[in-house]
Every structure is written in structure tokens, then in C-alpha cells.
C-alpha positions, 0 to 999 in steps of 0.5 A: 463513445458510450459506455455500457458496464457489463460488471453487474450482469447475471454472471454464471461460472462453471468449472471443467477438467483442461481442454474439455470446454473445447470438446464438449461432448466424449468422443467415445460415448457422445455423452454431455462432458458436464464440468466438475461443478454446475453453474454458479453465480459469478462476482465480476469483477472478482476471482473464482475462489470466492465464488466457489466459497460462497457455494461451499465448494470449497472450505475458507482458504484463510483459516488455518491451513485450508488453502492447501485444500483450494489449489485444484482450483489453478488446475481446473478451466473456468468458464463464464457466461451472461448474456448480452442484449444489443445496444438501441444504438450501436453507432458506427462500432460496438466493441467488447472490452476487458480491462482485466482478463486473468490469465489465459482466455477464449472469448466467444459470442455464441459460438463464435470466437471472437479471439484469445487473450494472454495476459491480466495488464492489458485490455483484451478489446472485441468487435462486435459490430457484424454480430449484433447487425444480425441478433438481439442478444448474443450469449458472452463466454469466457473461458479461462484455460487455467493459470500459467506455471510461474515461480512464487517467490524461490525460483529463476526470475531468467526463466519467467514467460510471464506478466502474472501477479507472482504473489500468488504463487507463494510469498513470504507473506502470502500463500499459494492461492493463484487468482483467476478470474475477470478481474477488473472491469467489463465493459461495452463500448460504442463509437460514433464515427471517430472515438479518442484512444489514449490520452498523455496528460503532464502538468509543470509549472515555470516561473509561477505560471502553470503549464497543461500538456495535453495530447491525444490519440483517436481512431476513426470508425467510419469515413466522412467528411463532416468538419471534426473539431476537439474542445479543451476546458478547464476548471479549477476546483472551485468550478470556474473556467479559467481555459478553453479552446476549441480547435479543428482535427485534420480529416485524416489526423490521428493524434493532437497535441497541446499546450496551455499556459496557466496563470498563479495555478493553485499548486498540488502538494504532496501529503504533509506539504499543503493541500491537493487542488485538482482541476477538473480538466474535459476533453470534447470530440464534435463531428459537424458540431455534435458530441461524439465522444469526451474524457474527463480527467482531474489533474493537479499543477505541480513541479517535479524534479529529481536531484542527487543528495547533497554530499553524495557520491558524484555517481549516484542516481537522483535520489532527492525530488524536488516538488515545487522547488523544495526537496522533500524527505520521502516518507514512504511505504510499499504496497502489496495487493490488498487481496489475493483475490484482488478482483474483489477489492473495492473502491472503500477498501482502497480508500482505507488504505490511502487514508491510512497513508495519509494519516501516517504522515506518508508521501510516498507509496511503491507500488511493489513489482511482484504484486500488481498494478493497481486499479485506476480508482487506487491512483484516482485517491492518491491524487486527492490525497497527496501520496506520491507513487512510485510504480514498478512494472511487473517482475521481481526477483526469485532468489535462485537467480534474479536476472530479468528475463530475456524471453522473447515471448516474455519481452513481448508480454512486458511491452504489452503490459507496460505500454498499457500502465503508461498510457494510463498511469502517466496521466496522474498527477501522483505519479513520480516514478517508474522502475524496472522492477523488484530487487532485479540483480546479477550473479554476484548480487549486483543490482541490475542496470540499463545495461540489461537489455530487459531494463533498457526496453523499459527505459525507452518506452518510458522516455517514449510515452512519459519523459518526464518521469523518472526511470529506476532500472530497479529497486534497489538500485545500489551498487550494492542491493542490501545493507552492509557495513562497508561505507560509501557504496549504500545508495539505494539499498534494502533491507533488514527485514528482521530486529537484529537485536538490543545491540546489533539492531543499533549499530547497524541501523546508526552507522548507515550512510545509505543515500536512500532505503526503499525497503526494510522492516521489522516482523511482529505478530498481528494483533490476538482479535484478529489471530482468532479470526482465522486460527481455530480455537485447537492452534490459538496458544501460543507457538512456534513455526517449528512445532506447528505446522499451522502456524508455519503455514501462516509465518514461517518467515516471520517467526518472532517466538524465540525473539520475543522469548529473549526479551519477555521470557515465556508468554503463555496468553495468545493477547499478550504474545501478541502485544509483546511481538508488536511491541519489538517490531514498534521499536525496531521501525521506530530507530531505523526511521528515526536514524535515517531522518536523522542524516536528512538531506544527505539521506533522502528517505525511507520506504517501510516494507510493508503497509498492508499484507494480502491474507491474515498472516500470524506475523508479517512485517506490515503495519496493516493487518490483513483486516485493517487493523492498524498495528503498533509500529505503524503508530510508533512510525507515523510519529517518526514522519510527523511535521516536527520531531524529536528523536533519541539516538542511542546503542542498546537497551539495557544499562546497568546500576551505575553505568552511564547512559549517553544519548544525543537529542535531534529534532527534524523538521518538514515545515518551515523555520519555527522556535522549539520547546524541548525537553528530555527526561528520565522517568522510573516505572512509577513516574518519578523523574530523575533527570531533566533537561529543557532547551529552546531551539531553532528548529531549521527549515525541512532539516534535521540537526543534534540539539545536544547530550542527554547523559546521566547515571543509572541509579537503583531507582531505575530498577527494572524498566526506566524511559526517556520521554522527550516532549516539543512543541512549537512555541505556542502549539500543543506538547508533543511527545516520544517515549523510549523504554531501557531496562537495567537488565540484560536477560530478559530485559522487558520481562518486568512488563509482564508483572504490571497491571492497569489498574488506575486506568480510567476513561471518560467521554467527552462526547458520546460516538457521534456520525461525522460524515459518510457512514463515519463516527466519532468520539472524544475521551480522556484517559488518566492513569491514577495508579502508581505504575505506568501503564504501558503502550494504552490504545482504542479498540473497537469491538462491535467488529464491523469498523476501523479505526484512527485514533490521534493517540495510540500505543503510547504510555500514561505515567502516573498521575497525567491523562491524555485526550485521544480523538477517535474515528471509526469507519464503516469496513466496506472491503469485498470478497472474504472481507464482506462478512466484516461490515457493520449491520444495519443500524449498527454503532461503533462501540470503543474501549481500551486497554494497555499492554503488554501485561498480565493484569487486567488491561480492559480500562473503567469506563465509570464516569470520573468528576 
């Protein structure tokens, strides 16, 4: 088979009210029924709201509250058009395929309807073999017949018809901005006389030996009796064969299957297990010895399996994967689409994000039920990288009632679309999980089960076409579907999703017993630089989603002003409002994390909701902003999922002169058995240590264990913010460190932050900004503090605008008289749709610098040289 991509064609769109595409002409006037616009050039694959922005149709619907200005488009019928030329060689068919239509569609080839087409998950596949044996050239058209009507997040999941991303229809971190469009590959496809259809792919590996399964499935396009043959090699990832064979394929046969056995396979690994080798894997179909079609797949050998927790109750579900016999602590984060218009997003895009997972220390990503599925590209990277994905099928809850639908048309488009995300998706070595959907439950809340007919279907088309995965029938999965505080009944649960504050937060998040949490989180806002991007100047000061109506319209969920009013009293600078707000959802993340590792292996992981954020969002809960800036919980969380941690576990934030402050010291440990260096202190904002405790410890093999009390009085020098930093290192690898800030008063208890400056900062570089590879630059600096305040949560900013940016250090303090080196890289913004206008310009170089805050001083650090 050979394929022609139709992505980059002359693509034209052109709008229209309903139904006037199929008329054409008044029935009354016979006059041309011209459409709402002209002809516009069209992005495939894409989304029209792009298009219709870049030919000022239609004002940005990401600044302020201008998306409410673009949903006509939903209500209008779209229609696309290119022309098609006929292949020199057609074969023995020419098919037209669609790997993404989204929604509704009629396809035509000049004025033949070639068919129709419901659904955005599944290929829509034409014949054009009799067309192109009579013309040249043929004009493609595809009309898009409007958006169906489906429930955003409020509504009755019973009554979805459906297989629509439902984001897009209102969330609480997204608005109503419903894509329509071509969104994922166009493509010719010609066959010669027998073509491969589908592939299952699965890797083990048993007593050291690595075990490739492979089957196969082909169509036949044209009668012969030529002798047909398939060949199977494999090559491991230095190039070398080490398997082929060549077999025969019955003359009427449709499907093949095989094994190969694999001696000492380089094992895949998880992220922050080892490293990813794949085996680039060709499957090859001859006819009378010619080539008539082939597929190339990399796959990776790994062993995985599933295992109740240890000491969890006999009638939990398995919780624990086992990768290549070891129990891995699931350190995970949910993905949403990256985009509303998700047609746009490009393959550096997807490559940011999984990096950003990778550097995070995260293993494990859930591809969230409400969203999509993702392209093939994003799945391609998480098998180079190591992320483990966990993958829902499309359905979700509605809060009205969140009972999956039993429709029949709906249970028909579910078939369709999972079937189709199996045949594909199973054939990733990444891939570990499959469920049912989002937070899918009763009447009385209750998580649904494989009693529900609904979930049961999907169960078997799992078992069906990828037994070896592991099936959810959703997530949670519970009994019980949120957090609570009665015992033994948590075990796959959700939520919080909002700081509960100084005191409550620790106590519900300390005493859990949950076995697993695959989704909470805490809010704050996305950093000021970004707020400017899409707040025009009149609704830049800061508020509240009460009296803004913008600013309802970009975080009526995720109001954290009153939040952080209570913690910093009243904030007046968009900058430092910011800041303060990232600062309480760092800390927030930070415990939840820390107090889940804390029960490993009875708690067997956690999945942050969420990375990433599909549009600007005021405040959300993501640790990604929409335009990749990183935000300071995801920091604080990447440090909570290193290798080798430590932790403090404690109850409040604020301890008055004279009480006592207790807390207990753990260490967690992802690698193998190490000796530990450890200390704990307690600093006064000036830096002064008044207490201190060192201890050398073993550090247990993938295990977390208490290594002692860190108890002490509070003295007047604690006065107004002290910290407790604990700092480890393996013996003989370099300190690392965790720092917490308390307060000795109980209202407004970090409102002394706002009254410091950082004045002693200062910067020098160790190497100037120098190309890496691939467009990537970086630099080396070393900051010192040497004022006589600590200067609070320092990091990198890159402000010529066009990079992002991992920096090895961030959103961490400096006290007096110490300095850090921070390794900074900087990657050029390659993202698509509204995102294009982000890139940097020819020639152009990254420029970094840094500041601390939150404060009310001068944050913009010095960057003389020092000597």
C-alpha cells in the first residue's frame, strides 16, 4: 500500500446557514445561495475557528470574553474543498481515508456522494477506484453538517448520542468553543492486490527471554493465484538483526499470527526505572516475490502485570503494576486536549508536554474520558520516553446524573470508536491501561461497575482485541467515587480539587487510607505574563469572579482571591497576586503528594488533575499553562516524585511563640537500596539556624519508611516566617533539599512575605546561552543571595517570549549568604493554531533572567558580574 497525504493540499473552506449546501440554489428565485463567507484558505488538519480568525472573521476567542462572540460558528455547515489529481498508479484500489472527521459529514467526489460519516474517533474509508478510472482529477468536498447537541460538563451523561469530545462544550477549565473540522490526517490510500488492515502487536518477557506477538489482519483487492508470502524482521536499537522469518499466507487467508522468542531483550523501562530501547520491528507482504505493502512499528520488551496493594482489603482491584517484576509507585498526571481546537496541535507540541512529563519525574499519564484520543504521534513519544498511559474511552460524567448511556445509537458510536482506539493504541508498548471512562457512577454516587451493560461491552472488546491489558470500569473506581474521612472504603478515589485550608487541608490529606488517587488537585493562578497575553489592559488588576464577569469567564471555578486574601491580605499588583496564588496551590500539591508516598506500597500512586489546561485560564488546577509555561506546583511536584526524597509531615502552618512544633521526617526511595545523609533544620527569615538534626540512614529499596521526630519550641526569633529545610544526599551524590514556610501567626499568616525585598540577589553565568541541539539552547548560572533576608521561591524567566523553558532549579529559596547553580534549557515554541504567533524569530536567541517572589520589592535579579 502506498500512501499519498492529502494534509497539505490547496484546502479552501467556506461557511453556510444548515442544509443550504444540499439546495444550492433558492427554490423560489433560483438565485446562487452564496454562504455566510467566501472561500477561505483552510488548515487541514485543523479546526475552523482558526481559519476564520486568521481572516478576521471572527475576533481571538482566547482574550477576555470574546469566545462568546465565535459560537455561531457550531451553528453554521462548513464545507471544504481541494482538488484531487489521479495517482500515476492506482493499483488495484484507491481509497480515500479520514483519520479524523469532526462530526457529521458528506463527502463527495464532484457530485458524487461518495457516503456519510458520524463520529471524530473513527476512519471514514472511500473507494475511489471507478471515479479515478474515468477522470484525471476529481474536486474533494466535505461538508461538515454542524456540531451535534451534547452536554459540556453539567447535564446527564444517561442521555449522551455521542462520541464528541465534550470539553468543548463548557468545562471547568475550558469554554465553549466546539471544534469542527478535519482534524487528524487525509490521506490517499493505494493497494496493489492484497494490503495489511490492522496489526496487534503485544511484547512479555518470561524467564529472561523476550516474547513478540504478533498478528495481522489483510484484505484482498483483486483475485490471483500468485503464491503470497509475509516476512517478520527485527532490529534491535543498535540496528542489528536478531529475528526474521519469512512465512506463507494461505490463498484465501485473512488474518496471521505469530510468535518469536527473544534472547536477553534489552528491557523498556518506565520513566525514572531505566532506559526506553525500542526495536524497530517490519512487517513485509510479497506477492510472487514483489512488495506489496509493509508496516513499520518500534516496540519495546517489557513485563507488565497487575497486583492488589499489600495490605489492602481482599476485595480491591489491582492497583500495583509490576513492570519487569517490580512494583512501581505510579507517579502520574491527566492529560486534557492541549487545545480546543486540537486539529492545530503539532507534533512539538506534544513533544513539549511529554518532555515536561519526563522531566517531572512522571511515569504515568491518564488520557482524561472527557477529552480525546489522542493522535498516534503523542503515544509514538511516550514509548520513547517511558510515560506509562493510562487510556479512557470517550464518556464522562455530567453531574446531573453520571449514569453511562445505554442508547443504542450511542452504544453503536462507542463500539466504533473504541474498537478503533484498540486496534491502534494496543500496539504501544506504553500502553498499560484501559477504562471506561470518567468519574462514570449511580444515583447514589456510587462508581459504576461491569454490572452496567455499557461498561461490560467495553470490557469485552478489550479482552477481545488487547487481553493483556488491564480493564477499569472507570475512574475512580472506588467503592466510594471522592475523598472522605471514613476509613477502608478508599480505594481508588478522587478528589479534592480546592486547598482546604492551613488546618483542614492536613488533616484530610494526612489521615487518608486511600489504596490509590487517580485524580485531585489544588487551583492557582497562571503566572502575570501570561495573564497579559489574553486580559486586555482595562481587566489586568486584580479581582475577583464576582465582580468580573471576565474574569468569571476565565475562572469561575477556580477563584482563588478570598484564598489568598486569607493567607496575604490584600494584593493590588497583578504579579504578585499571581505569585501568591501559585504559591498555595505548590504547597497544597506538595502535602497531598508527599502524604500519599508517605503510605507507599499500601498507597500505590497518584495522578495530579491536571498537566496541561486546553485555553489561557485565569486560575485552573494545572501545573501547565496553556502557553507552557510551567507553573510553581509543578516544580514543588516534580520534587515530590524524584528518585530519593524527603518529606515532613505536619498538621498546620502556624504555631505560636512558645508552642511546640512536632514533626516526623520520611524518606522515599524509587531506586535501589542506598546510604543516606540527612538533615533537618529550622531557619529564622534571616537565615539563622536554630535547630538542627542529622542522621545516616538506610534508605530501603523502592520503599518509604519514618526516619524520626523533628520537634522544637517556637522561639521570638521565629517571628513572622520561619522554615524547616531538610536537605539529603546519597552518600557521595550531590545535597538535595525540601523546604517548608510556617508562620508564627494565625491571620494572615504569610502577609510578612509581601513586606521583603530581593535586594542581595545576584547572578552570574557560567556559560553564556549556547545551542544544545535541535533548535535547543542553554546556559549555566549561579545565583547568590547576599542580603540579609531570605529570598523567596527564585526562578528563570525567559523574556524574549518565543522559548520555554526547564530550568533544574526552580521556585526554591535562597537564604543568606548560600548560592545555587541552576542548568537552564530553552526550547524553541513550535505549537500550531493560536499558538503560531509564540515562535521565536529567525536568528532569534533566548534571553533569561530571574526574580523571587512573591514580594513587594524589587524581584528583577543583578546580573553584574560578581568576582
Amino acid at each position: 500500500m502506498k500512501i499519498v497525504s492529502l494534509n497539505h493540499q490547496a484546502w479552501q473552506l467556506k461557511g453556510f446557514w444548515p442544509w443550504v449546501p444540499l439546495q444550492g440554489r433558492s427554490m423560489e428565485t433560483a438565485s446562487e445561495l452564496m454562504g455566510v463567507t467566501d472561500w477561505l484558505p483552510a488548515t487541514v488538519p485543523g479546526g475552523v475557528h482558526f481559519d476564520l480568525f486568521r481572516a478576521g472573521l471572527i475576533p481571538h476567542p482566547y482574550v477576555d470574553a470574546q469566545s462568546l462572540a465565535c459560537e455561531w460558528v457550531e451553528n453554521r455547515w462548513w464545507l471544504y474543498r481541494t482538488t484531487l489529481e489521479r495517482p500515476a498508479d492506482c493499483g488495484d484500489r484507491v481509497e480515500l481515508y479520514f483519520r479524523g472527521l469532526d462530526y457529521e459529514a458528506n463527502i463527495y467526489a464532484d457530485d458524487v456522494l461518495l457516503g456519510e460519516h458520524r463520529g471524530m474517533f473513527h476512519p471514514a474509508v472511500f473507494d475511489l477506484s471507478a471515479i479515478f478510472a474515468t477522470r484525471d482529477r476529481v474536486e474533494l468536498r466535505v461538508l461538515l453538517r454542524g456540531v451535534p447537541p451534547e452536554m459540556g460538563q453539567i447535564g446527564r451523561t444517561s442521555l449522551t448520542s455521542t462520541q464528541k469530545s465534550r470539553f468543548g462544550y463548557k468545562w471547568d477549565f475550558s469554554t465553549r468553543l466546539v471544534n469542527i473540522g478535519l482534524w487528524d490526517d487525509v490521506q490517499l490510500r493505494v493497494h496493489r492486490c492484497c494490503s495489511i488492515t490492522t496489526l496487534a502487536i503485544d511484547t512479555d518477557v518470561v524467564d529472561g527471554c523476550g516474547e513478540l506477538n504478533v498478528g495481522m489482519e489483510f484484505a484482498h483487492f483483486a483475485v490471483t493465484d500468485a503464491r503470497a508470502e509475509w516476512e517478520i524482521t527485527l532490529r534491535d536499537p543498535d540496528g542489528r538483526e536478531v529475528a526474521a522469518e519469512r512465512l506463507d499466507v494461505e490463498r484465501d487467508g485473512t488474518a496471521l499470527r505469530r510468535s518469536l522468542l527473544i534472547a536477553h531483550p534489552q528491557l523498556w523501562q518506565p520513566n525514572g526505572c531505566g532506559a526506553q530501547p525500542l526495536y524497530a520491528l517490519r512487517l513485509a507482504l510479497y506477492v510472487d516475490g514483489e512488495l506489496v505493502d509493509e508496516r513499520e512499528r518500534r516496540v519495546g520488551f517489557r513485563r507488565l502485570r497487575y497486583e492488589q496493594n499489600p495490605g489492602g482489603p481482599a476485595d480491591a482491584l489491582p492497583y500495583t503494576f509490576v513492570v519487569n517484576g517490580r512494583r512501581l509507585y505510579v507517579q502520574g498526571v491527566n492529560l486534557t486536549p492541549l487545545d480546543h481546537l486540537y486539529g492545530n496541535v503539532t507534533t512539538g507540541h506534544y513533544e513539549w508536554i511529554v518532555r515536561s512529563m519526563v522531566a517531572a519525574n512522571v511515569n504515568l499519564v491518564r488520557v482524561w474520558g472527557g477529552g480525546v484520543i489522542e493522535q498516534e504521534r503523542f503515544y509514538d513519544l511516550c514509548d520513547r520516553h517511558g510515560i506509562l498511559v493510562w487510556q479512557e474511552f470517550i464518556q464522562s460524567s455530567s453531574g446531573v446524573d453520571n449514569i453511562p448511556s445505554q442508547r443504542p445509537e450511542f452504544l453503536a458510536l462507542l463500539r466504533q470508536s473504541a474498537e478503533a482506539a484498540l486496534h491502534e493504541r494496543r500496539n504501544h508498548t506504553c500502553l498499560a491501561v484501559w477504562s471506561g471512562g470518567n468519574e462514570l457512577m449511580d444515583a447514589n454516587n456510587v462508581p459504576s461497575t461491569l454490572a452496567d451493560p455499557n461498561l461490560a461491552m467495553l470490557r469485552d472488546l478489550v479482552q477481545r482485541h488487547d487481553p493483556t491489558r488491564l480493564f477499569l470500569p472507570t475512574s475512580a473506581s472506588g467503592p466510594v467515587e471522592h475523598m472522605t474521612t471514613r476509613k477502608g472504603v478508599m480505594h481508588d478515589v478522587h478528589g479534592h480539587w480546592k486547598y482546604a485550608g492551613p488546618i483542614d487541608h492536613y488533616a484530610i490529606y494526612g489521615e487518608s487510607d486511600s489504596l490509590f488517587h487517580s485524580e485531585f488537585g489544588v487551583d492557582g493562578c497562571a503566572d502575570a505574563r501570561a495573564l497579559r497575553k489574553f486580559l486586555t489592559p482595562p481587566h489586568q488588576q486584580p479581582t475577583d469572579v464576582k465582580r468580573s464577569l471576565v474574569w468569571r469567564h476565565r475562572a469561575e471555578w477556580w477563584d482563588t482571591a478570598q484564598r489568598d486574601r486569607d493567607f496575604f491580605g490584600p494584593v493590588d499588583d497583578l504579579r504578585t497576586f499571581a505569585d501568591c496564588s501559585q504559591w498555595i496551590q505548590a504547597e497544597g500539591l506538595r502535602f497531598i503528594l508527599e502524604a500519599n508516598r508517605r503510605r507507599q506500597p499500601r498507597n500505590s500512586g497518584s495522578i495530579i488533575w491536571q498537566l496541561n489546561e486546553p485555553w489561557p485560564n485565569i486560575s485552573c488546577t494545572s501545573l501547565v499553562d496553556y502557553y507552557g509555561e510551567k507553573k510553581m506546583a509543578y516544580y514543588w511536584a516534580r520534587k515530590a516524585f524524584a528518585p530519593l526524597h524527603a518529606s515532613l509531615d505536619y498538621r498546620r502552618l502556624s504555631y505560636g511563640v512558645g508552642e511546640e512544633f512536632v514533626g516526623s521526617v520520611h524518606l522515599h526511595n524509587s531506586g535501589g537500596a542506598c546510604e543516606v545523609e540527612l538533615c533537618a533544620e529550622l531557619l529564622t527569615f534571616g537565615g539563622v539556624v536554630l535547630a538542627q538534626r542529622n542522621w545516616r540512614v538506610p534508605a530501603q529499596e523502592n520503599a518509604s519508611a519514618m526516619v524520626d521526630r523533628f520537634a522544637f519550641k517556637i522561639v521570638p526569633e521565629c517571628t513572622e516566617l520561619f522554615f524547616v529545610r531538610l536537605r539529603w544526599n546519597e552518600v557521595g551524590a550531590p545535597m538535595q533539599e525540601n523546604t517548608y514556610v510556617f508562620s508564627t501567626s494565625t491571620r494572615e499568616p504569610y502577609a510578612a512575605a509581601l513586606r521583603t525585598t530581593a535586594h542581595g540577589l545576584v547572578v552570574r553565568a557560567t556559560s553564556g546561552m549556547q545551542p544544545e541541539s535541535h533548535g535547543v539552547f542553554v546556559a549555566e548560572y549561579v545565583i547568590g543571595n547576599r542580603g540579609t533576608e531570605t529570598a523567596l521561591f527564585v526562578r528563570a524567566e525567559e523574556t524574549a517570549g518565543g522559548w520555554w523553558v526547564e530550568a533544574g532549579w526552580d521556585f526554591e529559596p535562597i537564604f543568606p549568604g548560600e548560592e545555587r547553580r541552576v542548568v537552564v534549557r530553552c526550547w524553541p515554541k513550535c505549537a500550531g493554531g493560536f499558538l503560531e504567533t509564540e515562535r521565536p524569530r529567525a536568528g532569534e536567541v533566548p534571553v533569561v533572567t530571574f526574580r523571587a517572589g512573591p514580594t513587594s520589592g524589587p524581584t528583577i535579579a543583578n546580573f553584574a558580574a560578581v568576582t
